[in-house]
DSSP file (Angstrom, degrees, kcal/mol; ACC not computed):
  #  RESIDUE AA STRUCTURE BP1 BP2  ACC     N-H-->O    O-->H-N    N-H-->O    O-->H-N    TCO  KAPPA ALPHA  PHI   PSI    X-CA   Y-CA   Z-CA
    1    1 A X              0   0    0      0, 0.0     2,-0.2     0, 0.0    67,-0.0   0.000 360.0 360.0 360.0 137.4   30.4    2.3   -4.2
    2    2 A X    >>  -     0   0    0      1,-0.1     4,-2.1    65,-0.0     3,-1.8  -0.632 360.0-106.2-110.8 170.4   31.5    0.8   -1.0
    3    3 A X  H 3> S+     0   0    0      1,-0.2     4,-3.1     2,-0.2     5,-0.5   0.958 121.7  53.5 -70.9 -17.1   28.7   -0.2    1.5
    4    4 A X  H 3> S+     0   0    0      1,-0.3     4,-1.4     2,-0.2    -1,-0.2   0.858 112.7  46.7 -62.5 -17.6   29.4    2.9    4.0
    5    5 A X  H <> S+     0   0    0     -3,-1.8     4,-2.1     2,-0.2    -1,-0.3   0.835 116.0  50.3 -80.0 -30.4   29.0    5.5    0.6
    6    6 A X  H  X S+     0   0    0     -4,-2.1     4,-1.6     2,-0.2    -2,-0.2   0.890 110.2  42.2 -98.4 -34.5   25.9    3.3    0.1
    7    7 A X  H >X S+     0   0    0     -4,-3.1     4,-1.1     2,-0.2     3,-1.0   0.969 121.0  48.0 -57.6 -68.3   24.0    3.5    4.0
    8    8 A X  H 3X S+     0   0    0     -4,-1.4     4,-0.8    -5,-0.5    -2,-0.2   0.815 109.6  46.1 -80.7 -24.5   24.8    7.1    3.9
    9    9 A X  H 3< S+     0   0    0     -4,-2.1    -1,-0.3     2,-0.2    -2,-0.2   0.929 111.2  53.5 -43.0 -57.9   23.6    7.6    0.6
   10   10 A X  H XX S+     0   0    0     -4,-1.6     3,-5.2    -3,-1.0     4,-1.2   0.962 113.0  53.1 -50.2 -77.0   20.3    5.5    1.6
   11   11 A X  H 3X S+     0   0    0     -4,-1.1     4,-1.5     1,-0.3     5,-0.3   0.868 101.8  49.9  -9.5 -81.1   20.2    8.0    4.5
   12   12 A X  H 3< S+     0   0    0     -4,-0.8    -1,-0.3    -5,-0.5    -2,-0.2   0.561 110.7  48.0 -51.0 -12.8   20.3   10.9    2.9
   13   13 A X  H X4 S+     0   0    0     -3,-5.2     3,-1.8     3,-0.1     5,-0.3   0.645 110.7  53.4-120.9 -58.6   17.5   10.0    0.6
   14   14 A X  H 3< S+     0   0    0     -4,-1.2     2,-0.7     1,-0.3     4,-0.5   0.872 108.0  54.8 -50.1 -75.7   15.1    8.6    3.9
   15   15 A X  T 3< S+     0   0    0     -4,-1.5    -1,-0.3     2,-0.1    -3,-0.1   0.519 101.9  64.5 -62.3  -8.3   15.7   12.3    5.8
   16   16 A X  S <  S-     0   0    0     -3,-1.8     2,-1.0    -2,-0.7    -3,-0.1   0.242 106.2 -73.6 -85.4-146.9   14.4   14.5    2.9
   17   17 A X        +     0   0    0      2,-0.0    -2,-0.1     0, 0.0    -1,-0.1  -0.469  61.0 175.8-142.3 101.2   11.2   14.5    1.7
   18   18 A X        -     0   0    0     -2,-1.0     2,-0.3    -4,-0.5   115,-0.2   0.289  26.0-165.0 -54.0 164.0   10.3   12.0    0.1
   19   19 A X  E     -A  132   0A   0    113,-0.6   113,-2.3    30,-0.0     2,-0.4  -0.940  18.2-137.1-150.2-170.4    7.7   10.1   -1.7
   20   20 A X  E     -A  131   0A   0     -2,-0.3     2,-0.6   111,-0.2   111,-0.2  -0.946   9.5-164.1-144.3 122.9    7.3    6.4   -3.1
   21   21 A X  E     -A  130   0A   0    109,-2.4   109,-2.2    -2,-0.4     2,-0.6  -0.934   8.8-149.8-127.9 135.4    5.9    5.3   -6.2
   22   22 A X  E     -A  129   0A   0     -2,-0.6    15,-4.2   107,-0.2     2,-0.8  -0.804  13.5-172.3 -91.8  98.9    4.9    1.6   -6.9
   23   23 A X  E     -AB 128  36A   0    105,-2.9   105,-0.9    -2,-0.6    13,-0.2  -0.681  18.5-135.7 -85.8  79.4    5.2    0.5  -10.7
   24   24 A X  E     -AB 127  35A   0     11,-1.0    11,-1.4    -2,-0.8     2,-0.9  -0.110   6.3-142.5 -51.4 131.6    3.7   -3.1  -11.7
   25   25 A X  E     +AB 126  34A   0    101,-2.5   100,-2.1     9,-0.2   101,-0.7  -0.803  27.2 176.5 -79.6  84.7    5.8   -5.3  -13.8
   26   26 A X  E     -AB 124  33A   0      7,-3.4     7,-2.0    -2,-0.9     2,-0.6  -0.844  15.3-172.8-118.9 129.1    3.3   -7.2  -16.3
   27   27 A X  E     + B   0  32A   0     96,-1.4     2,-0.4    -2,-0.4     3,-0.3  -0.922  11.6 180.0-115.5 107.1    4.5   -9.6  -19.1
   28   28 A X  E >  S- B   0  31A   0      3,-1.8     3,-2.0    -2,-0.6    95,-0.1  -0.939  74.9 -15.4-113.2 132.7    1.4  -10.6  -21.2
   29   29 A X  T 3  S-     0   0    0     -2,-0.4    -1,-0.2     1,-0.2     3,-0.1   0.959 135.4 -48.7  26.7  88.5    2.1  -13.0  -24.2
   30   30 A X  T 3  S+     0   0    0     -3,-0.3     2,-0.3     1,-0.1    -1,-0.2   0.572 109.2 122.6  20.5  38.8    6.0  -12.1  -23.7
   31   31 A X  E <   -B   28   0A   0     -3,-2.0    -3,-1.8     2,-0.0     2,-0.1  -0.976  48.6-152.9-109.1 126.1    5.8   -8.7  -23.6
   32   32 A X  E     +B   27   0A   0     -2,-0.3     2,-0.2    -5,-0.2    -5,-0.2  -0.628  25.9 158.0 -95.6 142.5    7.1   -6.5  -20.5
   33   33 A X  E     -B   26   0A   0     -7,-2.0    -7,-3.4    -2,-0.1     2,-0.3  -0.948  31.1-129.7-149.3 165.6    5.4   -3.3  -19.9
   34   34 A X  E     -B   25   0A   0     -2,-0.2     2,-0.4    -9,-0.2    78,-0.4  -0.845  20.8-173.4 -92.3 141.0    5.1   -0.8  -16.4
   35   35 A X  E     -B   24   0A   0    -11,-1.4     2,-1.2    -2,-0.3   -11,-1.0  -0.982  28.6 -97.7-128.3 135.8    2.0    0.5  -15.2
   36   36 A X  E     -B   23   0A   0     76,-3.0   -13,-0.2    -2,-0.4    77,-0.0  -0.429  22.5-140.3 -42.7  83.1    1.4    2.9  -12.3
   37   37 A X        -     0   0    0    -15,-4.2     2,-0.5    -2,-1.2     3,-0.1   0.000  21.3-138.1 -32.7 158.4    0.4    1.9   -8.7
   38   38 A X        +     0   0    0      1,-0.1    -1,-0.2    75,-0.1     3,-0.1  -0.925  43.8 154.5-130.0 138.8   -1.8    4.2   -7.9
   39   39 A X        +     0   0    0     -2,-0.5     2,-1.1     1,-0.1     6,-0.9   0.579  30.8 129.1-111.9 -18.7   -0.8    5.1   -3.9
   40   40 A X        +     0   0    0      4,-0.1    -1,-0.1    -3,-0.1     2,-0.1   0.191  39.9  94.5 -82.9   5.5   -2.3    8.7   -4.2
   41   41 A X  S  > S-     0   0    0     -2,-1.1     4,-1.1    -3,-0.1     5,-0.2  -0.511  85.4-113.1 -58.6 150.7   -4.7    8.6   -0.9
   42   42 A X  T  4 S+     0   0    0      1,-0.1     4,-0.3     2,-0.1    -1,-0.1   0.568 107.6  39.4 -17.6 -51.0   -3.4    9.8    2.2
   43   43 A X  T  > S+     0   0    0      2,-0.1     4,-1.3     3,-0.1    -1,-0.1   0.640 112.7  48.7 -96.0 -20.3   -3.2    6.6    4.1
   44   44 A X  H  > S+     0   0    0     -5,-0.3     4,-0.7     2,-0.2     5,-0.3   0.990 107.3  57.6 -93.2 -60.8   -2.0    4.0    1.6
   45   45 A X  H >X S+     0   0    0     -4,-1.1     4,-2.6    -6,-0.9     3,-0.5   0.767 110.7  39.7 -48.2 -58.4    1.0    6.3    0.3
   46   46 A X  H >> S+     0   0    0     -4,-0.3     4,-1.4     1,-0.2     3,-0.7   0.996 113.4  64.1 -58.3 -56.1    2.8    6.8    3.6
   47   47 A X  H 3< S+     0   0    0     -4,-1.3     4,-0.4     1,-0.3    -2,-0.2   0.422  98.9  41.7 -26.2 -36.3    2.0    3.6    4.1
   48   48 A X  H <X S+     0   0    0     -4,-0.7     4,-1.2    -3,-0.5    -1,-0.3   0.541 111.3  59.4 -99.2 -48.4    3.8    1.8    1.7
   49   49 A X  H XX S+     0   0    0     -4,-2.6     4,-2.5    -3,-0.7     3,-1.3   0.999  98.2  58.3 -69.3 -49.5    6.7    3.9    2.2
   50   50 A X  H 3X S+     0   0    0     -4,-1.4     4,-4.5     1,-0.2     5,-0.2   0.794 103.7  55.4   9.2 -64.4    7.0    3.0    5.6
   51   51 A X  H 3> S+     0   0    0     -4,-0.4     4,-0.6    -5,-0.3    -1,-0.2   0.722 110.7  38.5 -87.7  -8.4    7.3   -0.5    4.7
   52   52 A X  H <X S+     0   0    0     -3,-1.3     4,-1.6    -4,-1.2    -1,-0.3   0.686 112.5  58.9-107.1 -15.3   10.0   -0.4    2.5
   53   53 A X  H  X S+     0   0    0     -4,-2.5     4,-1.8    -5,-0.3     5,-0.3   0.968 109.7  48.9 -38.9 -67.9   11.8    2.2    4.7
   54   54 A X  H  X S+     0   0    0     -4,-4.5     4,-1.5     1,-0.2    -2,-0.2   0.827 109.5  48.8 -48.6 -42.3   11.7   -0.1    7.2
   55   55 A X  H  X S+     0   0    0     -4,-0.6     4,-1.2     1,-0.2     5,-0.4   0.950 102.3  55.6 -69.2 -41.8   12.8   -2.6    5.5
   56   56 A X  H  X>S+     0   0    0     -4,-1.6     5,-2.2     1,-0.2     4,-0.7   0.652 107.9  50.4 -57.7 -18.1   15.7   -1.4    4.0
   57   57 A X  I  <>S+     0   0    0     -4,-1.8     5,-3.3     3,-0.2    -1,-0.2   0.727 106.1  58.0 -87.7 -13.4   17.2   -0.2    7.3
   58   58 A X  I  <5S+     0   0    0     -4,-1.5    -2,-0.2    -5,-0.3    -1,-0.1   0.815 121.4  23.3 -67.5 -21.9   16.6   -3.7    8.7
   59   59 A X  I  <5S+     0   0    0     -4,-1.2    -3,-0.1     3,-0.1    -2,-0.1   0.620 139.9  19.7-119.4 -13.1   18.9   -5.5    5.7
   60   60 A X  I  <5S+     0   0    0     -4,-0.7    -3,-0.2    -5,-0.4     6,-0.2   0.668 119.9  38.8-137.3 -28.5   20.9   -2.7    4.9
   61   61 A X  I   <S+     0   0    0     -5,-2.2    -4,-0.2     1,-0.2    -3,-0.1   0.999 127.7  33.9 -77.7 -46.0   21.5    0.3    7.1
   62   62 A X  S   <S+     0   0    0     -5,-3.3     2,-0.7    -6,-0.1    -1,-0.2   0.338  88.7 104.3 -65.1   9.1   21.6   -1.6   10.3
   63   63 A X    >   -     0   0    0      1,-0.1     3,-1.1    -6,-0.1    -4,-0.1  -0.715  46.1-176.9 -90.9  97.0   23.3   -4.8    8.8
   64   64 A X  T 3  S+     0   0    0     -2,-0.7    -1,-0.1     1,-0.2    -2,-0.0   0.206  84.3  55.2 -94.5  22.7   26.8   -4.0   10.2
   65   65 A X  T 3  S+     0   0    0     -5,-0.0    -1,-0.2     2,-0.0     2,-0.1   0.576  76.9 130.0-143.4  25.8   27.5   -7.3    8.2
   66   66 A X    <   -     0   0    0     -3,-1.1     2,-0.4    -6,-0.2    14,-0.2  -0.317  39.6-158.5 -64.7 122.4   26.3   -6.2    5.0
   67   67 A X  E     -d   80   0B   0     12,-1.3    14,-3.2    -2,-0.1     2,-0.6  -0.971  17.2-143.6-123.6 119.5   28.8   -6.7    1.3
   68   68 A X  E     +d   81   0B   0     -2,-0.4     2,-0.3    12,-0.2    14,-0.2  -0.522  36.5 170.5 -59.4 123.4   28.9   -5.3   -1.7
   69   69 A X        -     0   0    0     12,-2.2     5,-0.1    -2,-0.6    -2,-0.0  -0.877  32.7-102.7-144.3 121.2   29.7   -7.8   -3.9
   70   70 A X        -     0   0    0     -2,-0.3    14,-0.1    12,-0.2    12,-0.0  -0.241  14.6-149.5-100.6 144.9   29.9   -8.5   -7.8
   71   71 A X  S >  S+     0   0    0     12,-1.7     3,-0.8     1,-0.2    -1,-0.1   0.774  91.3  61.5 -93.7 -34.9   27.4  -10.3   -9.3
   72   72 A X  T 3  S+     0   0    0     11,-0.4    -1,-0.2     1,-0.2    12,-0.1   0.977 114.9  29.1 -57.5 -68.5   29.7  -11.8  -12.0
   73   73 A X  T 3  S+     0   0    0      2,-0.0     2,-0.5     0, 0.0    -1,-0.2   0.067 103.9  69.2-115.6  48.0   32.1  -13.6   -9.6
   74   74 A X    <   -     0   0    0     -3,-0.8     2,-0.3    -5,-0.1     3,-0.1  -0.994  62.5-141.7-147.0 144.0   30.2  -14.7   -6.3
   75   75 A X        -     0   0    0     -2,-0.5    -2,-0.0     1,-0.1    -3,-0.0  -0.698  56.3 -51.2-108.8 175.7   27.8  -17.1   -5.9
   76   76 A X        +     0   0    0     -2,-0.3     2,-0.3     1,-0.1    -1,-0.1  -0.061  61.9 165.4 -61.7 130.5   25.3  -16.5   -3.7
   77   77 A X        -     0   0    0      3,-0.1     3,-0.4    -3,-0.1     2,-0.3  -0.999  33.0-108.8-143.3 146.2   26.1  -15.4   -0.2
   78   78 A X  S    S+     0   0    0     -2,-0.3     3,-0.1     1,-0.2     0, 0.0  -0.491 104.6  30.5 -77.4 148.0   23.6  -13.7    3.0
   79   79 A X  S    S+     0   0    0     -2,-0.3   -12,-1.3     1,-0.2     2,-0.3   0.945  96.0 131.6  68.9  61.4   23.9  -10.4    3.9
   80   80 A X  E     -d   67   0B   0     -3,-0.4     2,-0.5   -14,-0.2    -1,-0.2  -0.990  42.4-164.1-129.0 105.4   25.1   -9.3    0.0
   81   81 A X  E     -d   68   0B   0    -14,-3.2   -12,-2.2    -2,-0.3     2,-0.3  -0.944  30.9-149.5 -98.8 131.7   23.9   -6.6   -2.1
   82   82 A X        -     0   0    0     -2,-0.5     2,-0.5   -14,-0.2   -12,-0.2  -0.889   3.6-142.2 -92.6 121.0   25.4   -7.8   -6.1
   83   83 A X        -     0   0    0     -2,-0.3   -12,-1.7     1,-0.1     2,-1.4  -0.828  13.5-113.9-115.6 177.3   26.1   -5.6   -8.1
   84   84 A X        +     0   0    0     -2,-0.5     2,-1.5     1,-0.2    -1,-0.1  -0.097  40.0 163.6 -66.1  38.2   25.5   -6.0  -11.9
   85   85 A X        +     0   0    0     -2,-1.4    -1,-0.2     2,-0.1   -15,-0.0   0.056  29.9 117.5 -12.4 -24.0   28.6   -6.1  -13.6
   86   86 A X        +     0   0    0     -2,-1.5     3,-0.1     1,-0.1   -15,-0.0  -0.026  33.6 178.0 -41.0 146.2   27.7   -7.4  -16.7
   87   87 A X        +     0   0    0      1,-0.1     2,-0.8     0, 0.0    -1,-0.1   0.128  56.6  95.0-131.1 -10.2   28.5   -4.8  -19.7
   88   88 A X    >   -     0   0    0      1,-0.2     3,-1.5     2,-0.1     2,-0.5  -0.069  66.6-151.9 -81.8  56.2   27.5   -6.9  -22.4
   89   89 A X  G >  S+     0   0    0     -2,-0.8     3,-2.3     1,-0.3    -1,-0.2  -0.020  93.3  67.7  15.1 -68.8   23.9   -6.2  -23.4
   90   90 A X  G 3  S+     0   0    0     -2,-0.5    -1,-0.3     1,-0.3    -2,-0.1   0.711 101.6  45.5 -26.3 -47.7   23.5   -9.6  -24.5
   91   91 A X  G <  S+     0   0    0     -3,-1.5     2,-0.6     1,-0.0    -1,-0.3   0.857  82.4 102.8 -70.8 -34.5   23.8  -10.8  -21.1
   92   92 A X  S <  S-     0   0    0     -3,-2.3     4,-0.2     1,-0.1     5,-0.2  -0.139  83.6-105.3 -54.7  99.2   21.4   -8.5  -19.0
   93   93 A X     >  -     0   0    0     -2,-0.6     4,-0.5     2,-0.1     3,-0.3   0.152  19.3-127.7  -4.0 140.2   18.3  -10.3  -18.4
   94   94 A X  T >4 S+     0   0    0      1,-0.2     3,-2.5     2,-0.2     4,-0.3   0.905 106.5  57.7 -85.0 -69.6   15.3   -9.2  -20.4
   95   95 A X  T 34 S+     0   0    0      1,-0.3    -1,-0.2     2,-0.1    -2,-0.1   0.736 102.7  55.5 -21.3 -21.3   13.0   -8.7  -17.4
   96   96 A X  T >> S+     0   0    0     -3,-0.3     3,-3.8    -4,-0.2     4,-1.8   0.713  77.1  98.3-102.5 -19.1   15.4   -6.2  -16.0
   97   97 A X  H XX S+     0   0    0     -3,-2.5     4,-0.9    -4,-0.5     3,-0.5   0.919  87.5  42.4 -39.1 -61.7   15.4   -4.0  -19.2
   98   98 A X  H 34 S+     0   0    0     -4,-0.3    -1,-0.3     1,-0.2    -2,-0.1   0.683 114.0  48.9 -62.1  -3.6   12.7   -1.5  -17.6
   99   99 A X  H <4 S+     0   0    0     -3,-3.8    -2,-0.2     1,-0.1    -1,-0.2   0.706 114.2  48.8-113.8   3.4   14.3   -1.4  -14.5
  100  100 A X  H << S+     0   0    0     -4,-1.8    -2,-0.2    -3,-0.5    -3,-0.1   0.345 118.2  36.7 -41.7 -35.1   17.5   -0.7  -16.5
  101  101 A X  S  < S+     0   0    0     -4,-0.9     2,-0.4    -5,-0.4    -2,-0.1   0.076  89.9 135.4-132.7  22.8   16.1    2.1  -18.7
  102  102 A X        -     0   0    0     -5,-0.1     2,-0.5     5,-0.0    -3,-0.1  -0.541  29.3-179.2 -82.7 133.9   14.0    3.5  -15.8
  103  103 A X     >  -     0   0    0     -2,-0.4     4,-0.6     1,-0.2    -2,-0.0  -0.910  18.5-161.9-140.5 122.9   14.1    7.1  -15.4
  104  104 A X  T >4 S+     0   0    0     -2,-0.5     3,-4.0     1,-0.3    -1,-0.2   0.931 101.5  57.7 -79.5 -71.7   11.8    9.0  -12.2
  105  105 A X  T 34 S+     0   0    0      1,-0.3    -1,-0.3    29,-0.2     3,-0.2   0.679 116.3  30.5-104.4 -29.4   12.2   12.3  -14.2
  106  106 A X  T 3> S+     0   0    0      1,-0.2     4,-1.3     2,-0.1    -1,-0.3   0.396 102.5  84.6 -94.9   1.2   10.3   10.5  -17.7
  107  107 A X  T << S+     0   0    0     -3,-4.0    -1,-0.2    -4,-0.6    -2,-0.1  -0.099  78.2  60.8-101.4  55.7    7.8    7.9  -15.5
  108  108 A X  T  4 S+     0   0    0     -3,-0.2     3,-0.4    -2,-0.2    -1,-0.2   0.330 122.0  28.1-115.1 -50.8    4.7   10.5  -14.7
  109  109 A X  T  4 S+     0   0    0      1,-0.3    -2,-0.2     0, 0.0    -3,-0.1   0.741 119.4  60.3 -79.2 -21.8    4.4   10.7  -19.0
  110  110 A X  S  < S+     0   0    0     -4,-1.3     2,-0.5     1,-0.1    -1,-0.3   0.864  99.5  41.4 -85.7 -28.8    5.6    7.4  -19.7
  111  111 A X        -     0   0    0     -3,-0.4    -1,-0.1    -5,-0.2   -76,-0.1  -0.919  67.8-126.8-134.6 151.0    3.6    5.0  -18.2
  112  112 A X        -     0   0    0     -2,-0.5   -76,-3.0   -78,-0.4     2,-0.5  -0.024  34.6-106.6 -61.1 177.5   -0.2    4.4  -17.6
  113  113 A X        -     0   0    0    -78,-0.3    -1,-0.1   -77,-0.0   -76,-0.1  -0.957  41.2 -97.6-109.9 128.9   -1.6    3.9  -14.5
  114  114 A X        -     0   0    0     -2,-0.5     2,-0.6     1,-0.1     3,-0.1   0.013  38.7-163.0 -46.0 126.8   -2.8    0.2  -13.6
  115  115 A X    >>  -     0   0    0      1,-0.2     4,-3.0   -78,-0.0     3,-1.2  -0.878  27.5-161.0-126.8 116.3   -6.2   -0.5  -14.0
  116  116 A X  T 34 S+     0   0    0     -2,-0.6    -1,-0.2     1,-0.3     5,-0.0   0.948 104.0  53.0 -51.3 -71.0   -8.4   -3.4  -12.6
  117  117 A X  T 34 S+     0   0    0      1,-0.2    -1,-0.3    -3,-0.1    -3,-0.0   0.774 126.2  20.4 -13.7 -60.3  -10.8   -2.5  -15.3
  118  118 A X  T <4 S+     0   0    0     -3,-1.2     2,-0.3     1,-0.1    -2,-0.2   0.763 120.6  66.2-109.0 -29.5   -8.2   -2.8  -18.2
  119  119 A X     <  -     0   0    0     -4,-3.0     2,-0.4     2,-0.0    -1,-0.1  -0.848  56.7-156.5-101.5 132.8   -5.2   -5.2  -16.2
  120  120 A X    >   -     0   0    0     -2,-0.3     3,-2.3     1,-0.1    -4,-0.1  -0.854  10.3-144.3-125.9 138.1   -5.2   -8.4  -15.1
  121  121 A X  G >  S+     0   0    0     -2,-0.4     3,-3.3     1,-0.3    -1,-0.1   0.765  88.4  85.2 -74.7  -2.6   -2.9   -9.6  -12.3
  122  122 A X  G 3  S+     0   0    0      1,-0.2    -1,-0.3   -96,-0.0    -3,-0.0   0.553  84.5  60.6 -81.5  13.7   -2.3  -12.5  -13.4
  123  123 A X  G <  S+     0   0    0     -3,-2.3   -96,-1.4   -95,-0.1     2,-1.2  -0.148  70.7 134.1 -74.5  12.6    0.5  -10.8  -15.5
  124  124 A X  E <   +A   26   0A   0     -3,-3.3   -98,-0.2   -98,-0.2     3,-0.1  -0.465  21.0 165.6 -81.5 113.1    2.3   -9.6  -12.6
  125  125 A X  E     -     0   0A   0   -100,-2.1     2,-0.2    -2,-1.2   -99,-0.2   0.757  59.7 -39.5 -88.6 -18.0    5.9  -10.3  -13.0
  126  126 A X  E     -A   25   0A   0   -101,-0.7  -101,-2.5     2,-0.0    -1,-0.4  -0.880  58.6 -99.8 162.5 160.2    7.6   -8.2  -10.5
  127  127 A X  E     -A   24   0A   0     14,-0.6     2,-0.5    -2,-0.2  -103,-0.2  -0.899  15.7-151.1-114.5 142.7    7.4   -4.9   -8.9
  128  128 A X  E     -A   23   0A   0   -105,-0.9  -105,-2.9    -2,-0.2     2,-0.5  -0.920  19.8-169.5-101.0 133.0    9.5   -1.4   -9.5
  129  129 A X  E     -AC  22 140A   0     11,-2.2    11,-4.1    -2,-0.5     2,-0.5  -0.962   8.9-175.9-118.4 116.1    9.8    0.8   -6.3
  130  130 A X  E     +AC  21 139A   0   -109,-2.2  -109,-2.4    -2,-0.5     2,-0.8  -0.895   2.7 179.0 -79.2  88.8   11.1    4.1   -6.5
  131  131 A X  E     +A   20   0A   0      7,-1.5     2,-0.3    -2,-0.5  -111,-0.2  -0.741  46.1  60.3-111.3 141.3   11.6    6.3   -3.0
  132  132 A X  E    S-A   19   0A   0   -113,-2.3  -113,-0.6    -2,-0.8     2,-0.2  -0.994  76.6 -88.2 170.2-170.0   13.1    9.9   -3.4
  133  133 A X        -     0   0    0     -2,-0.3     4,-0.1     3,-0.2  -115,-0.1  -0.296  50.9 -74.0-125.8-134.5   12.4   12.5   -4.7
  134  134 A X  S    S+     0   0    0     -2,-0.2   -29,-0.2     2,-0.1     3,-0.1   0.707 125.5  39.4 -81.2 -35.9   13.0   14.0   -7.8
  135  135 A X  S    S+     0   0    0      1,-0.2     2,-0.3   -30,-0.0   -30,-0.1   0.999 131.1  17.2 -67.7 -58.8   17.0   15.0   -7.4
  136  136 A X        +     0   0    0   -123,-0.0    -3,-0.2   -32,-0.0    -1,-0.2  -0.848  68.8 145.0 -94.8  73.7   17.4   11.7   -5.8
  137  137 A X        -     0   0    0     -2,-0.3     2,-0.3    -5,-0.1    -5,-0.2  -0.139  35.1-112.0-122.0-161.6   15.9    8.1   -5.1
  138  138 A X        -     0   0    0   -125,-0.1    -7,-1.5     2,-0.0     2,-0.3  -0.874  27.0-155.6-141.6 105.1   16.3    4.2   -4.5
  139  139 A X  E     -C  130   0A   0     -2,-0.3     2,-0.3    -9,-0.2    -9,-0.2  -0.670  10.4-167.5-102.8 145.9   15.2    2.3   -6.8
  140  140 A X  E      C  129   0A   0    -11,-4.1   -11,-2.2    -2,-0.3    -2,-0.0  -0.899 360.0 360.0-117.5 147.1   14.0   -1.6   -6.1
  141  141 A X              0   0    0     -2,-0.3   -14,-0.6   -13,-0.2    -1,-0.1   0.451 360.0 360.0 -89.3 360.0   13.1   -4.8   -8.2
């Protein structure tokens, strides 16, 4: 995908109607699992899309100096989205495995929803963001 398929893609997923769902990333005695934010008031939901709408047109739809670029043979450069090139299993991070094997059409049955009660954040490893809808989304680490 080159970046102009990849703005107009983004696009195209901001003008429909959308929604955003927040997954927590918790690794407790080296185990990864996802749990469900739960966004489902009124105020916090838009909200939180908002801010990653916004951000993503700051760094990528308006970033007229924005590269795709492969993760394998570039070292680190600004204004670069990498992608993951790797094919060997072996190689793929273990932390990235759920956000690898994530699927919006399987996450309402597959994962719990985060609970203060039963989760403690001091296992938060990272966040998964999904906005879209069901045909279509953007998913973030």
């Amino acid at each position: 995908m080159d970046v102009e398929s990849l703005k107009s893609y983004i696009q195209n997923v901001f003008s429909s109607t959308s929604t955003v769902q927040v997954y927590m990333l918790l690794k407790q005695d080296g185990i990864f699992s996802l749990k469900l934010a739960n966004l489902e008031d009124e105020k916090t939901e838009p909200e939180v899309k908002n801010l990653f709408e916004n951000f993503i047109k700051e760094h990528i739809i308006t970033n007229n100096n924005l590269e795709i670029r492969e993760l394998s043979t570039d070292d680190e450069k600004e204004d670069s989205i990498y992608h993951y090139d790797y094919d060997d299993y072996d190689e793929y991070p273990e932390e990235l495995s759920l956000f690898k094997s994530f699927n919006i059409e399987d996450s309402a049955n597959n994962y719990d929803k985060f609970n203060f009660k039963d989760d403690d954040l001091k296992y938060l490893y990272g966040y998964i963001i999904y906005i879209g809808t069901m045909d279509k989304g953007i998913l973030l680490f």
